[in-house]
Short mmCIF file of the C-alpha atoms (twelve columns), coordinates in Angstrom:
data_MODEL
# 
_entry.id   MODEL 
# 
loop_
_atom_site.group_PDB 
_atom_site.id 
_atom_site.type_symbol 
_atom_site.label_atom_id 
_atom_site.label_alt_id 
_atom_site.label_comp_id 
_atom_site.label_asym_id 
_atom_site.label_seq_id 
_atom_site.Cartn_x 
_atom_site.Cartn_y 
_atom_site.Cartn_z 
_atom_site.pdbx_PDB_model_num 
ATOM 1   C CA . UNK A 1   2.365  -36.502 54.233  1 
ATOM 2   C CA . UNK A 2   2.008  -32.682 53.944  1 
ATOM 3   C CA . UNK A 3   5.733  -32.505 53.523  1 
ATOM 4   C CA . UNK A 4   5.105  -35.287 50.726  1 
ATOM 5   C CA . UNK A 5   2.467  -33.466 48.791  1 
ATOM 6   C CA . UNK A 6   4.296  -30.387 48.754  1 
ATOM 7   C CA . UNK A 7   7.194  -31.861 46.968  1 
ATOM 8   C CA . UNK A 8   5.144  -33.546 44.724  1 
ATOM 9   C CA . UNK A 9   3.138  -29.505 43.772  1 
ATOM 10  C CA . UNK A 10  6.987  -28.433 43.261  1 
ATOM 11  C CA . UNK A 11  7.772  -30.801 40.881  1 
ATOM 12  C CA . UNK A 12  4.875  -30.828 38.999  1 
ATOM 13  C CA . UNK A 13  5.013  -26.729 38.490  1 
ATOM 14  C CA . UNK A 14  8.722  -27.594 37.429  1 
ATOM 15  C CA . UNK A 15  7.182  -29.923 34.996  1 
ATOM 16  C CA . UNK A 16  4.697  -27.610 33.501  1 
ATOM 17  C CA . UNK A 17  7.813  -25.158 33.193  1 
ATOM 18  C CA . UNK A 18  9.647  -27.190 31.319  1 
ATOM 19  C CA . UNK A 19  6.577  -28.517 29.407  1 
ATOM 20  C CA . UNK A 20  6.042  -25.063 28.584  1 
ATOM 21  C CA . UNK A 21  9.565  -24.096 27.522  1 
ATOM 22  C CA . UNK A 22  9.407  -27.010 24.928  1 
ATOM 23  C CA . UNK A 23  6.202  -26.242 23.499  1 
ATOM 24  C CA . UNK A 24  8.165  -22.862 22.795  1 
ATOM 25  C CA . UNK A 25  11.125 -23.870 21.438  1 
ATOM 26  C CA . UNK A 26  8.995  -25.957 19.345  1 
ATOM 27  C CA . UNK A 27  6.648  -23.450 18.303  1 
ATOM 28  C CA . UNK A 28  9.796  -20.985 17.289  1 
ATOM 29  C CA . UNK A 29  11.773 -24.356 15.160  1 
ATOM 30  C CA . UNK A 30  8.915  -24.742 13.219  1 
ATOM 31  C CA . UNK A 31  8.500  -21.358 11.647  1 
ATOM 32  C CA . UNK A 32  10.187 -21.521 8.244   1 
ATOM 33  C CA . UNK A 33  12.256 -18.761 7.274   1 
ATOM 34  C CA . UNK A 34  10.576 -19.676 3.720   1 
ATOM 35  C CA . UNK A 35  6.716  -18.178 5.444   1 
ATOM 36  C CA . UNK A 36  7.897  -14.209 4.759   1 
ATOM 37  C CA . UNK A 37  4.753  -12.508 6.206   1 
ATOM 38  C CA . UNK A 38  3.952  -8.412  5.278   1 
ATOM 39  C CA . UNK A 39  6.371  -6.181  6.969   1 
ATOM 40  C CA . UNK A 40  8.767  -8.953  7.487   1 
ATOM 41  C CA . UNK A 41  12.507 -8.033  6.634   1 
ATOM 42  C CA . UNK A 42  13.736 -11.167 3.904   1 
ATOM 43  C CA . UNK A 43  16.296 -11.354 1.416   1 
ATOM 44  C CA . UNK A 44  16.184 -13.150 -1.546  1 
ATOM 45  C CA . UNK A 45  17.665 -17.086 -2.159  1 
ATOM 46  C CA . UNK A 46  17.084 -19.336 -4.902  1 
ATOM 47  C CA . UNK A 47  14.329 -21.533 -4.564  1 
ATOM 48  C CA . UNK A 48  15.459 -25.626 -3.946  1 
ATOM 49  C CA . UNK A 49  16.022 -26.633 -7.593  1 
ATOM 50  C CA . UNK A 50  17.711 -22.977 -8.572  1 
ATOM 51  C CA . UNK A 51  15.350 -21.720 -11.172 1 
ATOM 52  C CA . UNK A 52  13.912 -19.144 -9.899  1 
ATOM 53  C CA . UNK A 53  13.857 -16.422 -6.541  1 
ATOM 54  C CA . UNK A 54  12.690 -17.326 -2.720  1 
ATOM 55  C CA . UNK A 55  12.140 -14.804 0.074   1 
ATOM 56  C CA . UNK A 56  13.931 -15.943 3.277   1 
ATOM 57  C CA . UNK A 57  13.514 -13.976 6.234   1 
ATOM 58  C CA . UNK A 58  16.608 -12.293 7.563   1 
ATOM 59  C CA . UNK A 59  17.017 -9.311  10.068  1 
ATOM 60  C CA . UNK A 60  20.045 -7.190  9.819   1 
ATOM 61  C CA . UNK A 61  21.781 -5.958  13.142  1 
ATOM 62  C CA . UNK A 62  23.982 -3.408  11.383  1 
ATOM 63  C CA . UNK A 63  22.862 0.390   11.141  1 
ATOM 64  C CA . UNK A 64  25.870 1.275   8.683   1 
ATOM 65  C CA . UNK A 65  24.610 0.463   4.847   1 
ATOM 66  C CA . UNK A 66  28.225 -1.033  4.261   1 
ATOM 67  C CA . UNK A 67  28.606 -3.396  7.156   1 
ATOM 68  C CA . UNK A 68  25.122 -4.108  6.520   1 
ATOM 69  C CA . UNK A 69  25.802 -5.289  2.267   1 
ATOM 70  C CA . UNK A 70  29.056 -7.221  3.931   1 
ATOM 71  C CA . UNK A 71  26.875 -9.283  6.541   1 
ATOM 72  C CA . UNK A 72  24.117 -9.770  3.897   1 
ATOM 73  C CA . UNK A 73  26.488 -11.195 1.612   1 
ATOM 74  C CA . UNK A 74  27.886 -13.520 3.690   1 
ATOM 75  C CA . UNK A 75  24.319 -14.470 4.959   1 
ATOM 76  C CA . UNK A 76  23.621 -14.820 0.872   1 
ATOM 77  C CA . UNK A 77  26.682 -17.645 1.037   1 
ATOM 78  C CA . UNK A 78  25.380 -19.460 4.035   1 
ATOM 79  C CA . UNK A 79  24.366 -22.804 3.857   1 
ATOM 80  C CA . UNK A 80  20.411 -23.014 4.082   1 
ATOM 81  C CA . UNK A 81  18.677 -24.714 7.105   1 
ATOM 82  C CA . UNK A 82  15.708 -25.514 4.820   1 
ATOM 83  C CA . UNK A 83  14.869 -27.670 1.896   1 
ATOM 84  C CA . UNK A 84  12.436 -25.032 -0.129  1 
ATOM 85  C CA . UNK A 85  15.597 -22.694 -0.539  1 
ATOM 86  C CA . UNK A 86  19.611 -22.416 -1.279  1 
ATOM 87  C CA . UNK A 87  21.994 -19.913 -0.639  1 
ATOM 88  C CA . UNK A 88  22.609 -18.244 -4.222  1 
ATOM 89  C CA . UNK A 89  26.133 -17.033 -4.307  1 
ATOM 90  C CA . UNK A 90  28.259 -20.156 -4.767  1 
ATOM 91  C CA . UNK A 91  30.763 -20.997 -2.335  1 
ATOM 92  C CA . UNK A 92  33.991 -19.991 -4.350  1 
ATOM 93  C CA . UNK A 93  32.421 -16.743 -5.918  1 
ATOM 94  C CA . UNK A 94  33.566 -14.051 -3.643  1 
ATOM 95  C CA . UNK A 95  33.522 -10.390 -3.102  1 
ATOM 96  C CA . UNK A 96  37.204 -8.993  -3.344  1 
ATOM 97  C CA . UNK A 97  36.552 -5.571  -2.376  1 
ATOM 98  C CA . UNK A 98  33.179 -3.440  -1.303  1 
ATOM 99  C CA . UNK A 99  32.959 0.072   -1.863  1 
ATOM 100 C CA . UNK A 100 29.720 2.401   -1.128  1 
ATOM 101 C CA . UNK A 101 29.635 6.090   -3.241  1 
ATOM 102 C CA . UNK A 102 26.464 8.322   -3.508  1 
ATOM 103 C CA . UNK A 103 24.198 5.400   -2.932  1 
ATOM 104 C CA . UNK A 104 25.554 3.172   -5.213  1 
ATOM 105 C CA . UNK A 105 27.430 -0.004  -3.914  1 
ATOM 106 C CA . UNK A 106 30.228 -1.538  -5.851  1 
ATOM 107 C CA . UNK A 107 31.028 -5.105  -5.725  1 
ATOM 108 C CA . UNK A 108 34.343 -6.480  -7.142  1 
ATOM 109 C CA . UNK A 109 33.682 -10.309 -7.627  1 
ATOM 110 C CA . UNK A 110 36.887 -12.972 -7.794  1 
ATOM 111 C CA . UNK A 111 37.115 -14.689 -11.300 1 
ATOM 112 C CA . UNK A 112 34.792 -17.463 -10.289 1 
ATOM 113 C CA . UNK A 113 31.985 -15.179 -10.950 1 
ATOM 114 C CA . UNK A 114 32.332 -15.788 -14.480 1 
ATOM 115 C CA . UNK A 115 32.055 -19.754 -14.327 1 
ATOM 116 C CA . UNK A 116 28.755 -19.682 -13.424 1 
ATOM 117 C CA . UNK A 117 26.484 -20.539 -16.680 1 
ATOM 118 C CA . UNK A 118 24.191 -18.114 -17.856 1 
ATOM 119 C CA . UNK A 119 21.198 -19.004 -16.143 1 
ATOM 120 C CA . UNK A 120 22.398 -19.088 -12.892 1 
ATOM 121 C CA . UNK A 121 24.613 -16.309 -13.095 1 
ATOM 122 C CA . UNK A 122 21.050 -13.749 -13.752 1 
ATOM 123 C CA . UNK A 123 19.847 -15.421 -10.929 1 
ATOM 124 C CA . UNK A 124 22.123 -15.076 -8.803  1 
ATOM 125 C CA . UNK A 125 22.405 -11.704 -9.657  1 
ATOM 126 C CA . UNK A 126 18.795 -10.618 -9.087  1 
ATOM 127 C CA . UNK A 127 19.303 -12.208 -5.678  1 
ATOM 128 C CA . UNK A 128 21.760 -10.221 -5.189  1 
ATOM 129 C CA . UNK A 129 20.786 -6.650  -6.493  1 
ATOM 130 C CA . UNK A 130 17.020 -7.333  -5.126  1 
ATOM 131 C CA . UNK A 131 18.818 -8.127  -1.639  1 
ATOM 132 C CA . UNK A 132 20.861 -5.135  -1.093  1 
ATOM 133 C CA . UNK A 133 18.630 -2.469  -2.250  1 
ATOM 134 C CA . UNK A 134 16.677 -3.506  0.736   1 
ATOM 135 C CA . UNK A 135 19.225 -1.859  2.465   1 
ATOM 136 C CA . UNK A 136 18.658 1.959   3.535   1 
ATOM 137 C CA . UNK A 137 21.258 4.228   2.376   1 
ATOM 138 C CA . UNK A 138 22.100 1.777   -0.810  1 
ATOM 139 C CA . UNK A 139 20.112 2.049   -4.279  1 
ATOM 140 C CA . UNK A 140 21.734 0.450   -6.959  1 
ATOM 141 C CA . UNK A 141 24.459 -2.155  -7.181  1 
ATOM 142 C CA . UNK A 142 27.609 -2.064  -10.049 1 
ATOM 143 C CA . UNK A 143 28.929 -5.454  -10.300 1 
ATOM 144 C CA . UNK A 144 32.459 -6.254  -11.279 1 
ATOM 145 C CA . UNK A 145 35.196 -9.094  -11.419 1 
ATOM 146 C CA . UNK A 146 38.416 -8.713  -11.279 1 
ATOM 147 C CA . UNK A 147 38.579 -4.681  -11.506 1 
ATOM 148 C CA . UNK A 148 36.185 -4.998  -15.202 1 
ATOM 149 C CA . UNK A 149 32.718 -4.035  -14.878 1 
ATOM 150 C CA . UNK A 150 30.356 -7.166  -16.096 1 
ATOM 151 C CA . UNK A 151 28.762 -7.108  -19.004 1 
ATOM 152 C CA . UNK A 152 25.723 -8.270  -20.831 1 
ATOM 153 C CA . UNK A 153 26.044 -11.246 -24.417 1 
ATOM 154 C CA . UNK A 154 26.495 -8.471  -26.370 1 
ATOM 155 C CA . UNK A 155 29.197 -7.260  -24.501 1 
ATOM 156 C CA . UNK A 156 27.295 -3.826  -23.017 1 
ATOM 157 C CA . UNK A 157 28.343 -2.579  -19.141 1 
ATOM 158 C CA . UNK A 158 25.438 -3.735  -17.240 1 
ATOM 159 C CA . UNK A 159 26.275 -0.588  -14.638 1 
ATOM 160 C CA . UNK A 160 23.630 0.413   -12.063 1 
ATOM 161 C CA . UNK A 161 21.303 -2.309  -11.492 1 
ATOM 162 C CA . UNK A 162 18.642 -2.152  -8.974  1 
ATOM 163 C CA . UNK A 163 15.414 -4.024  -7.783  1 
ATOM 164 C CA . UNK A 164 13.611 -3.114  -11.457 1 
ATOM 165 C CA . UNK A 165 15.969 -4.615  -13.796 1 
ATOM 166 C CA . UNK A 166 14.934 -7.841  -12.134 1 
ATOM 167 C CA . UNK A 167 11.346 -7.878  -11.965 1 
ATOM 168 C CA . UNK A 168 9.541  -11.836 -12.627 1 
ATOM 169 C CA . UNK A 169 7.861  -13.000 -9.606  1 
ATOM 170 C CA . UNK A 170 9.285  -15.188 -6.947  1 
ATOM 171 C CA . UNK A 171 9.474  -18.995 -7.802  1 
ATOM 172 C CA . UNK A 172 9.561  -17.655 -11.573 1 
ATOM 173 C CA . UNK A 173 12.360 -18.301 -14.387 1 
ATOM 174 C CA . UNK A 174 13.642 -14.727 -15.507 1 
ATOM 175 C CA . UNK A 175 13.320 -15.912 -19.177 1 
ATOM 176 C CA . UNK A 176 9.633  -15.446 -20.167 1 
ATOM 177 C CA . UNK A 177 8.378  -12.539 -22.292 1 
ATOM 178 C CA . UNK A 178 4.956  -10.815 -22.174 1 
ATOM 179 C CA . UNK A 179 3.006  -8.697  -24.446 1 
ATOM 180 C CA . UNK A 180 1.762  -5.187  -23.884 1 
ATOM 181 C CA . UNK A 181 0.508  -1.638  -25.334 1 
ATOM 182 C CA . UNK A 182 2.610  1.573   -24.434 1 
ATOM 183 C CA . UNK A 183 1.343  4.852   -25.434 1 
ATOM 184 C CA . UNK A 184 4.087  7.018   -26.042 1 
ATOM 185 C CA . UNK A 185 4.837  10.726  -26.497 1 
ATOM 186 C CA . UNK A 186 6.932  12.025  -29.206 1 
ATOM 187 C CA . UNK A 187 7.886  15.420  -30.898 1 
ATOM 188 C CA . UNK A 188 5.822  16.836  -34.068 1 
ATOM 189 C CA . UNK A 189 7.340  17.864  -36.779 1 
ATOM 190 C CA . UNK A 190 7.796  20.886  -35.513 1 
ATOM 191 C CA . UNK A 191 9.385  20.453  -32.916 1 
ATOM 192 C CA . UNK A 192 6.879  22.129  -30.399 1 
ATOM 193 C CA . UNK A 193 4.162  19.904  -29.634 1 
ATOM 194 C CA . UNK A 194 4.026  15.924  -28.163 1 
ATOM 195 C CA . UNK A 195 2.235  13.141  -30.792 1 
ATOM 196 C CA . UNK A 196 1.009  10.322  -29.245 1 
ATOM 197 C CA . UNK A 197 1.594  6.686   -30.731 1 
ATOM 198 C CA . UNK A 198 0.426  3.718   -29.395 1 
ATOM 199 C CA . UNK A 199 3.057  0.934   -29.571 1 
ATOM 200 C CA . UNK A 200 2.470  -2.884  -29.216 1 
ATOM 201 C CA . UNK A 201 5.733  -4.718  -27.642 1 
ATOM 202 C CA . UNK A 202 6.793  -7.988  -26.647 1 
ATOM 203 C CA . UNK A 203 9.276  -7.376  -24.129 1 
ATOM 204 C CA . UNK A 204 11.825 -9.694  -21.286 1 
ATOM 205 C CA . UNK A 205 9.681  -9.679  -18.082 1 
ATOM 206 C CA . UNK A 206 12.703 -8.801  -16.119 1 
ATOM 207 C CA . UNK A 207 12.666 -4.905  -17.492 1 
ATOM 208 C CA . UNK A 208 10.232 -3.108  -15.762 1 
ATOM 209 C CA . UNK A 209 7.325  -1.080  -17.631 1 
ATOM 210 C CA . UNK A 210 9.105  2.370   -16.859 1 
ATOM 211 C CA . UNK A 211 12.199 0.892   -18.057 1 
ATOM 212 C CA . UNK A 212 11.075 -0.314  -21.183 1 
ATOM 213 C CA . UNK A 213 8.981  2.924   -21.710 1 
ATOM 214 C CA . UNK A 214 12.086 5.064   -21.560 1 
ATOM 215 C CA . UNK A 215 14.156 2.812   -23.680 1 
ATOM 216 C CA . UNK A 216 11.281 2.329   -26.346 1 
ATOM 217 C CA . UNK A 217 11.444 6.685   -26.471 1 
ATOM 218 C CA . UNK A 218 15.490 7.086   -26.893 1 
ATOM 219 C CA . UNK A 219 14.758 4.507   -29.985 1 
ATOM 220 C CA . UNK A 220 11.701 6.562   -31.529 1 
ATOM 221 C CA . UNK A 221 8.863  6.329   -33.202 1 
ATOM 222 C CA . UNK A 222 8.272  4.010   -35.289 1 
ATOM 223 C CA . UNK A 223 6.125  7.014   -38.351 1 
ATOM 224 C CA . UNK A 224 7.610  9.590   -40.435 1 
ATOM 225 C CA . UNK A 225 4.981  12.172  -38.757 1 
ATOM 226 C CA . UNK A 226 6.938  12.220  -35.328 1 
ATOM 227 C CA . UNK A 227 10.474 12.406  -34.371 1 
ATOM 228 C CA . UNK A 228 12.542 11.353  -31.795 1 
ATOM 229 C CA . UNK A 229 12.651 13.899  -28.552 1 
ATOM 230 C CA . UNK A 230 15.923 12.525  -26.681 1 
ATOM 231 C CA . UNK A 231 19.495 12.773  -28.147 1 
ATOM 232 C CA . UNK A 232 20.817 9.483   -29.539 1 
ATOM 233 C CA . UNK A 233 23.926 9.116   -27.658 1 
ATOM 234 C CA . UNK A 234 22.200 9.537   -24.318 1 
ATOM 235 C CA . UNK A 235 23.300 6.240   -22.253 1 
ATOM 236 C CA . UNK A 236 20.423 5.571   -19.644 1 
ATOM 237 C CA . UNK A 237 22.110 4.912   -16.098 1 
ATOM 238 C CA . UNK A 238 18.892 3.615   -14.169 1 
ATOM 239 C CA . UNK A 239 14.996 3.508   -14.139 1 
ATOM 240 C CA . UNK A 240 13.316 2.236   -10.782 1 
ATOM 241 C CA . UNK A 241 9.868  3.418   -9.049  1 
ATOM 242 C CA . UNK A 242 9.380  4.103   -5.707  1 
ATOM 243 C CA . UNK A 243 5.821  5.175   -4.029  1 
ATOM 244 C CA . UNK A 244 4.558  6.775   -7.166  1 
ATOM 245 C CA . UNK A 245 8.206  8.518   -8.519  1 
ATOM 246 C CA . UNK A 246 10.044 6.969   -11.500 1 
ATOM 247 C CA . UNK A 247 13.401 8.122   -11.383 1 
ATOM 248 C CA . UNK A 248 15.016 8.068   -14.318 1 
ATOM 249 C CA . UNK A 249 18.888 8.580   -14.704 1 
ATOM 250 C CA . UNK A 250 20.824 9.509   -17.611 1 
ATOM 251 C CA . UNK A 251 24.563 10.950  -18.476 1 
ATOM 252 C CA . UNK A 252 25.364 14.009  -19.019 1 
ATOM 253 C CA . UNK A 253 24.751 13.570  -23.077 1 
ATOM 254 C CA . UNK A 254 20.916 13.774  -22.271 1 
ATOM 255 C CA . UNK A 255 21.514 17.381  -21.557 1 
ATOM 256 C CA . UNK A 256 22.787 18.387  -25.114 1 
ATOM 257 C CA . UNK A 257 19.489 18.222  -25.860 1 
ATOM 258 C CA . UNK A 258 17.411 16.649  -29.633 1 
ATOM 259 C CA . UNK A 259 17.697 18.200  -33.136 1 
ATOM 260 C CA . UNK A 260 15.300 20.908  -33.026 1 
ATOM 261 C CA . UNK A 261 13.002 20.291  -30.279 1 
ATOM 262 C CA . UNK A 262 11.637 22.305  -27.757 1 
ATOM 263 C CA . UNK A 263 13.298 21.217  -24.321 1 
ATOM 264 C CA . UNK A 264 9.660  20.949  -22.476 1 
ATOM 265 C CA . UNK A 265 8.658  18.826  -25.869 1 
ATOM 266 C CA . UNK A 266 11.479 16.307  -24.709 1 
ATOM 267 C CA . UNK A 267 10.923 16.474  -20.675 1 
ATOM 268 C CA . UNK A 268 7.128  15.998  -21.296 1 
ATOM 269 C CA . UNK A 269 7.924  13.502  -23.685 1 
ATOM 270 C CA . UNK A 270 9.188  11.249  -20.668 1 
ATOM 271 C CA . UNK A 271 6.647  12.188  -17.881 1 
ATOM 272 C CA . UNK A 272 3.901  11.935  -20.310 1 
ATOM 273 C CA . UNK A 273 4.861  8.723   -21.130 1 
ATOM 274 C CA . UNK A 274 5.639  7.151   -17.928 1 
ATOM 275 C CA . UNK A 275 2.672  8.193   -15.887 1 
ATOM 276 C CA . UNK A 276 0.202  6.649   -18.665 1 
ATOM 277 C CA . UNK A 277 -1.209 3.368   -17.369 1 
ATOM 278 C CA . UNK A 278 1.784  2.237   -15.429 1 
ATOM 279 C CA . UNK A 279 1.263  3.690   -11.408 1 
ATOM 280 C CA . UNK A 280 3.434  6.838   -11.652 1 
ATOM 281 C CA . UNK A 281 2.647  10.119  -10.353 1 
ATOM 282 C CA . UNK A 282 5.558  11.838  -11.198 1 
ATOM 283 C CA . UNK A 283 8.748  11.250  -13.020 1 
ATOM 284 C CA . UNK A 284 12.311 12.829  -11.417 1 
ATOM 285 C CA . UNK A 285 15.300 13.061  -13.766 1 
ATOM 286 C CA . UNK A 286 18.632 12.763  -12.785 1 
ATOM 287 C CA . UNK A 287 22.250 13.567  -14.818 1 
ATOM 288 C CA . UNK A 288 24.528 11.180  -12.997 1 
ATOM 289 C CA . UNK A 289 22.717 10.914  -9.933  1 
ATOM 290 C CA . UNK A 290 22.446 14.601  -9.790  1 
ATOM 291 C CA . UNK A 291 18.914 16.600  -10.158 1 
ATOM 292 C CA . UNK A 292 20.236 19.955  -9.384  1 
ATOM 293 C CA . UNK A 293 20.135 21.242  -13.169 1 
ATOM 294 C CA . UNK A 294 18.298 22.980  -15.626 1 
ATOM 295 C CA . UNK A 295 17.480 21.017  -18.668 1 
ATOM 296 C CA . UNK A 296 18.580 23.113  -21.701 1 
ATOM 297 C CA . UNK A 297 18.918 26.495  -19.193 1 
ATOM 298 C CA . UNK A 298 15.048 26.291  -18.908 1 
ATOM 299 C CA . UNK A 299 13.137 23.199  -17.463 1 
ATOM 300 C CA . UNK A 300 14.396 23.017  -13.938 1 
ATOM 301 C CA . UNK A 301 14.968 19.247  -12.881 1 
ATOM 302 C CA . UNK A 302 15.413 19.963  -8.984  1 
ATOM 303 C CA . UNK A 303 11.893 18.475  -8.000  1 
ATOM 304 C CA . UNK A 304 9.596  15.149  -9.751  1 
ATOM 305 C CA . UNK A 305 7.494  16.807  -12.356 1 
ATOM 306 C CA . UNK A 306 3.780  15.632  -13.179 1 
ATOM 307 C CA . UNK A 307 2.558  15.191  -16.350 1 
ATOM 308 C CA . UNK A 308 1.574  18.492  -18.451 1 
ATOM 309 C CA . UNK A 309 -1.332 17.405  -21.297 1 
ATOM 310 C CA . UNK A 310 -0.963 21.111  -22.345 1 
ATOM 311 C CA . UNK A 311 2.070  19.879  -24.230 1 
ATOM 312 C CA . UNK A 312 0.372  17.214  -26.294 1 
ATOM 313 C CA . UNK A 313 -0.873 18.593  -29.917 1 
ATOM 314 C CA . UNK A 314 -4.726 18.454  -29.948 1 
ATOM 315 C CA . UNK A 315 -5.906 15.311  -32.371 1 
ATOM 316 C CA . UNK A 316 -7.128 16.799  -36.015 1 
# 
C-alpha cells in the first residue's frame, strides 16, 4: 500500500509538471505580436485590410546593421501568424542588391516594385523606411528599382527617406492633411537682421513639422518687406529629429550662400525657425552628411547650434 501511494505522489507531481508546462505554452501563444508594449523592439506591417501601419513585435539577432536590414526584410515578406496584421512587401517585390554607405542604406528593388498602385506602394514604403531606421548604425533609406532611384508623381528623386517623411499615426491612411501656424524667420531688407512672419499652412500629415518648416523657408516669404535667406537651388537631402536635435541636410549649393545676406542672418534663419513651438533644442546642419564646415568661412557647423534672438530685428 505504501509502495501504492508512492506511485500514485509520482504521478501526480508529473501531472502538475505537465499541467504547468501547458499553462505556459499557453500563456506565451496567446501574446499577440500585435500588443507592442514600451521598450519593446517592433517593426512596422500593414494593418489587416492594408490601409494604414501596425507595430509587430520583432527582435533582431544580428549585431551587423546590414545583416540586420537583410533579416528584417525578409521578416517584412513573411507571412503573418495573426489576423490584425500583413506582411507589407508583396511576395514578388524583391530586393536585388543591399548596400550600406555613411549610414545610409540603399535598396535596389526588382521591377515589381513599380506594380504596386499608389496607395500601397507609400505604404509599403513607410513600413519599410520606419522599419530599418530602427536599426543602429542605419539612418535613412534610398530606394531604387532596377539601378533608377524612385521617384515621386511629379517625377522628383525621393532620395534619403527616413522615419519623418512618414509621420501619420499607426492604423492611419497617409493621405489626410492638417492645418497649422509656423512662425518663420526671414532676412530684412538689409540683409542683416531676421523678420518674423507668421504663416498659416495646410500641409500632408506625412511631412513632419521640421520638414515642412525648412521647406516653407527655401520658398520665402510670402511680403515684399523680407527676403528669402537660403539660396534657391539648394536641394534639401533630409530633415528628421532625434531627442531634441533637428538635423537638417542639404547639398553642397546651400553653402554658396543668399543674395546679400549676412551668413548668421541665414543659419539663424533655420534654428530660429525650427526650435519655435515644435520640441527642438537645437538644429545641426549637415552638407552631404558632413558637418565639418564653415558656413560662408564664418559660422562653424561642427556642433547643433541653439537659437540666437539677438539676430531677430526688434519690432517698431
Amino acid at each position: 500500500m505504501q509502495h501504492k501511494g508512492e506511485q500514485m505522489k509520482k504521478v501526480r507531481k508529473i501531472f502538475l509538471i505537465f499541467l504547468g508546462i501547458c499553462l505556459a505554452c499557453t500563456t506565451v501563444s496567446c501574446a499577440k505580436r500585435t500588443e507592442v508594449k514600451k521598450g519593446d523592439s517592433y517593426i512596422y506591417c500593414l494593418n489587416s485590410d492594408r490601409t494604414g501601419l501596425q507595430k509587430v513585435s520583432y527582435e533582431s539577432k544580428e549585431k551587423d546593421p546590414l545583416k540586420a536590414a537583410k533579416a528584417m526584410i525578409k521578416e517584412l515578406k513573411k507571412p503573418s501568424e495573426e489576423i490584425e496584421y500583413t506582411p507589407p512587401i508583396p511576395k514578388d517585390v524583391k530586393v536585388k542588391h543591399y548596400e550600406l554607405e555613411g549610414g545610409i542604406l540603399y535598396l535596389d528593388f526588382n521591377a515589381k516594385y513599380k506594380q504596386m498602385d499608389t496607395v500601397e506602394e507609400t505604404l509599403v514604403r513607410a513600413a519599410l523606411v520606419k522599419s530599418l531606421v530602427r536599426i543602429e548604425g542605419i539612418n535613412s533609406v534610398w530606394i531604387k528599382v532596377e539601378g533608377a532611384d524612385l521617384t515621386d508623381s511629379s517625377g522628383q528623386v525621393l532620395g534619403y527617406l527616413n522615419e519623418d517623411d512618414f509621420v501619420q499615426s499607426e492604423g492611419a491612411s497617409p493621405s489626410s492633411y492638417q492645418t497649422g501656424t509656423l512662425t518663420l524667420y526671414f532676412s530684412n531688407e538689409a540683409g542683416d537682421a531676421l523678420v518674423e512672419q507668421t504663416m498659416e499652412v495646410r500641409y500632408n500629415s506625412n511631412i513632419s513639422r521640421e520638414k515642412l518648416i525648412v521647406e516653407k523657408l527655401m520658398k520665402g516669404p510670402e511680403t515684399s518687406v523680407a527676403k528669402a535667406t537660403i539660396n534657391p537651388d539648394t536641394n534639401l537631402l533630409s530633415v528628421t529629429t532625434k531627442d531634441g536635435i533637428c538635423y537638417v541636410n542639404f547639398d553642397k549649393t546651400f553653402l554658396k550662400g543668399a543674395y546679400d545676406v549676412k551668413p548668421q542672418v541665414t543659419i539663424y534663419s533655420l534654428v530660429n525657425s525650427l526650435t519655435q513651438g515644435t520640441g527642438v533644442r537645437k538644429v545641426q546642419i549637415s552638407i552631404n552628411g558632413e558637418n565639418d564646415v564653415k558656413y560662408m568661412q564664418t559660422v562653424d557647423l561642427s556642433q547643433p547650434l541653439e537659437a540666437d534672438l539677438g539676430w531677430n530685428e526688434e519690432k517698431k
